[in-house]
Z-matrix of the N, CA and C atoms (Angstrom, degrees):
N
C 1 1.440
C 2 1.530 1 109.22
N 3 1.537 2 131.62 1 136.52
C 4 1.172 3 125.94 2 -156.82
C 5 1.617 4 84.64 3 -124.50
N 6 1.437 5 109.51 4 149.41
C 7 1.647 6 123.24 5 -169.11
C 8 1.678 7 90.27 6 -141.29
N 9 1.383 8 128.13 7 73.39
C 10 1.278 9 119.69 8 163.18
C 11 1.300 10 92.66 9 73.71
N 12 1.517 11 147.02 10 -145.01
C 13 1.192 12 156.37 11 -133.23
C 14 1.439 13 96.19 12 -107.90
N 15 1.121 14 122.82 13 -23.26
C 16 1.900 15 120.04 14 -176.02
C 17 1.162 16 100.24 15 -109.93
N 18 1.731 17 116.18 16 133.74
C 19 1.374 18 133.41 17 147.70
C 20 1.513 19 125.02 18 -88.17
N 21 1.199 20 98.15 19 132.97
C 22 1.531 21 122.24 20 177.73
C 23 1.495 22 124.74 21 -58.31
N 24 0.895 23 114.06 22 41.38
C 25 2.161 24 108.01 23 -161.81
C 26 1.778 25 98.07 24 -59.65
N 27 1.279 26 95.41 25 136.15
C 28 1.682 27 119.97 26 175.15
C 29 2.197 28 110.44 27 -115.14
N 30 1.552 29 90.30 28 87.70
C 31 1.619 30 93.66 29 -166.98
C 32 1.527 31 78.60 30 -117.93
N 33 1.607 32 110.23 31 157.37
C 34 1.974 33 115.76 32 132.03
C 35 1.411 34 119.77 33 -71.58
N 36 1.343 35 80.10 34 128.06
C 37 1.833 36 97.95 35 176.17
C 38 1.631 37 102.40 36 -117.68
N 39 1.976 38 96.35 37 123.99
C 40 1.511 39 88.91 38 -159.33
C 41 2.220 40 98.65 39 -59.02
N 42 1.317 41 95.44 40 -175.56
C 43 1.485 42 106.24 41 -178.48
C 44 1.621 43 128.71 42 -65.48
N 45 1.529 44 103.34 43 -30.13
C 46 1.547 45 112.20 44 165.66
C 47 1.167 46 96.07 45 -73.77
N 48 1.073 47 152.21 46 -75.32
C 49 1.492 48 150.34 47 -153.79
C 50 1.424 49 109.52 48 -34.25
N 51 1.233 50 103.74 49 -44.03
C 52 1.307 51 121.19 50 -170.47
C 53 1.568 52 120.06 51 -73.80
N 54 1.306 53 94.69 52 -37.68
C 55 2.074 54 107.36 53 177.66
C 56 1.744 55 93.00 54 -84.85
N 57 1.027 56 128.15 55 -45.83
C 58 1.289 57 126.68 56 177.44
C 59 1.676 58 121.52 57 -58.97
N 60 1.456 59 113.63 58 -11.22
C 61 1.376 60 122.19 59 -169.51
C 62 1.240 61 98.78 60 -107.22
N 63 1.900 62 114.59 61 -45.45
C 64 1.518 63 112.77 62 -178.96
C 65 1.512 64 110.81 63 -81.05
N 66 1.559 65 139.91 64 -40.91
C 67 1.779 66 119.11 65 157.32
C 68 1.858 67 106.81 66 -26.40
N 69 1.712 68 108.69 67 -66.66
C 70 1.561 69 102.66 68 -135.14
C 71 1.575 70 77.04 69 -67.91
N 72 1.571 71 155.22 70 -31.22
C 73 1.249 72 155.54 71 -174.17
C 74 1.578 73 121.32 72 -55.76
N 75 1.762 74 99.41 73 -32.77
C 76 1.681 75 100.14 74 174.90
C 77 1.549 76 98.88 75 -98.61
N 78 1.367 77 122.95 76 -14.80
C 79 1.701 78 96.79 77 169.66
C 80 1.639 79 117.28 78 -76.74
N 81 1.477 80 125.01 79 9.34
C 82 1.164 81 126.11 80 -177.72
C 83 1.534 82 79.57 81 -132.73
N 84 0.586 83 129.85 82 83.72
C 85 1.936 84 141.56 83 -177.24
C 86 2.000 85 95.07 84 -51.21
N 87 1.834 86 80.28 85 71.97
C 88 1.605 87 90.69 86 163.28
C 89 1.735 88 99.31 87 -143.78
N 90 1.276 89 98.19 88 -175.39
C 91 1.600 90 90.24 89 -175.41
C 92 1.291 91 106.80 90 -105.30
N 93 1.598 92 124.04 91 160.98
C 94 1.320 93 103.44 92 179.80
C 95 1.631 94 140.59 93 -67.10
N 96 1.402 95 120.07 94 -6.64
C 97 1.214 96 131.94 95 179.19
C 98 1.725 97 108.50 96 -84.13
N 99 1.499 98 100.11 97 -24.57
C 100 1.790 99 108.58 98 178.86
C 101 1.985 100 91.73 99 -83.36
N 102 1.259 101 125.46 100 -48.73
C 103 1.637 102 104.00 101 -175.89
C 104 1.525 103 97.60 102 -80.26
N 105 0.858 104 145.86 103 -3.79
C 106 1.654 105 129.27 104 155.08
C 107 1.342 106 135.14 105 -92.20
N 108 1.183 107 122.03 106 -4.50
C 109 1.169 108 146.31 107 129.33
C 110 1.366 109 125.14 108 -49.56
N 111 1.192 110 130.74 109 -33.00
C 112 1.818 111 142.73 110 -179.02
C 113 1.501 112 78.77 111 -103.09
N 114 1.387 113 148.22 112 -41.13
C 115 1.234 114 120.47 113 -151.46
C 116 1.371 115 117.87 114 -65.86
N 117 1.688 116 84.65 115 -55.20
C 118 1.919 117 101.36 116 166.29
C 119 1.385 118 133.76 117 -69.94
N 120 1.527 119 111.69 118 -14.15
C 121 1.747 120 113.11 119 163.68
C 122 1.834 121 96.72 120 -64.82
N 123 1.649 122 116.85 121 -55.41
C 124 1.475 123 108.85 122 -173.35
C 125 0.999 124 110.47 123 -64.94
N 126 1.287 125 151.08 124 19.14
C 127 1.607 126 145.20 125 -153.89
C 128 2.060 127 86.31 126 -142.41
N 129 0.926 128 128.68 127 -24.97
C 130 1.393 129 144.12 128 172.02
C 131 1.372 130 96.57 129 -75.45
N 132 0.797 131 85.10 130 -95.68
C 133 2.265 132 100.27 131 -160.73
C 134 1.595 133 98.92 132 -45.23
N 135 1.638 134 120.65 133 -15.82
C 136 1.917 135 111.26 134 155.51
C 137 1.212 136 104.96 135 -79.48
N 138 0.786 137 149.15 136 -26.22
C 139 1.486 138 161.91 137 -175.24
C 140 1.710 139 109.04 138 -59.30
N 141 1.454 140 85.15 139 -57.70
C 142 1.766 141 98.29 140 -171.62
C 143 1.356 142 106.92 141 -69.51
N 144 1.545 143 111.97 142 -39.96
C 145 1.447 144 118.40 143 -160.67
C 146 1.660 145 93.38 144 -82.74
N 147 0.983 146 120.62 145 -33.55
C 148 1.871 147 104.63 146 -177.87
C 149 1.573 148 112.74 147 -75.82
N 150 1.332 149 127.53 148 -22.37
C 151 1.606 150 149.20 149 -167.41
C 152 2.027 151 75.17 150 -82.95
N 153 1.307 152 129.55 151 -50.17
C 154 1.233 153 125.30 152 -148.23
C 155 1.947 154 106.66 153 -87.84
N 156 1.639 155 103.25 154 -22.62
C 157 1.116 156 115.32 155 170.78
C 158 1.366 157 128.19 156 -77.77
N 159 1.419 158 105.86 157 -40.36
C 160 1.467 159 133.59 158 158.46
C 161 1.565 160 116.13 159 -29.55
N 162 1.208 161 92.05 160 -62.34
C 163 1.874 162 112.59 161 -171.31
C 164 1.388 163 96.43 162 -85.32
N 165 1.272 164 147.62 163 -29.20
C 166 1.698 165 124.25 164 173.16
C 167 1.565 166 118.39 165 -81.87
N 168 1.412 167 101.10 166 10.83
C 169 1.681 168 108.42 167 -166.35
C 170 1.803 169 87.50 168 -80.96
């Protein structure tokens, strides 16, 4: 489901994942869908930039 520039993904996330995402999420007093959301944009844009390093070699 697309909301303007952010998509909505509807997966199971086993149950640790989940207590482990919402602690490390309230010590950066965000929620857990906002630090997993930044996790995977930063896990992207390394992605892009090594695919981008790759190819100017």
């Amino acid at each position: 489901m697309a909301y303007g520039n952010k998509v909505k993904f509807h997966y199971d996330v086993p149950a640790y994942i989940k207590k482990q995402l919402a602690e490390a999420a309230k010590k950066l007093n965000m929620t857990a869908t906002e630090l997993l959301t930044r996790t995977i944009e930063e896990e992207y844009e390394r992605v892009i930039n090594e695919k981008k390093q790759k190819s100017d070699r």
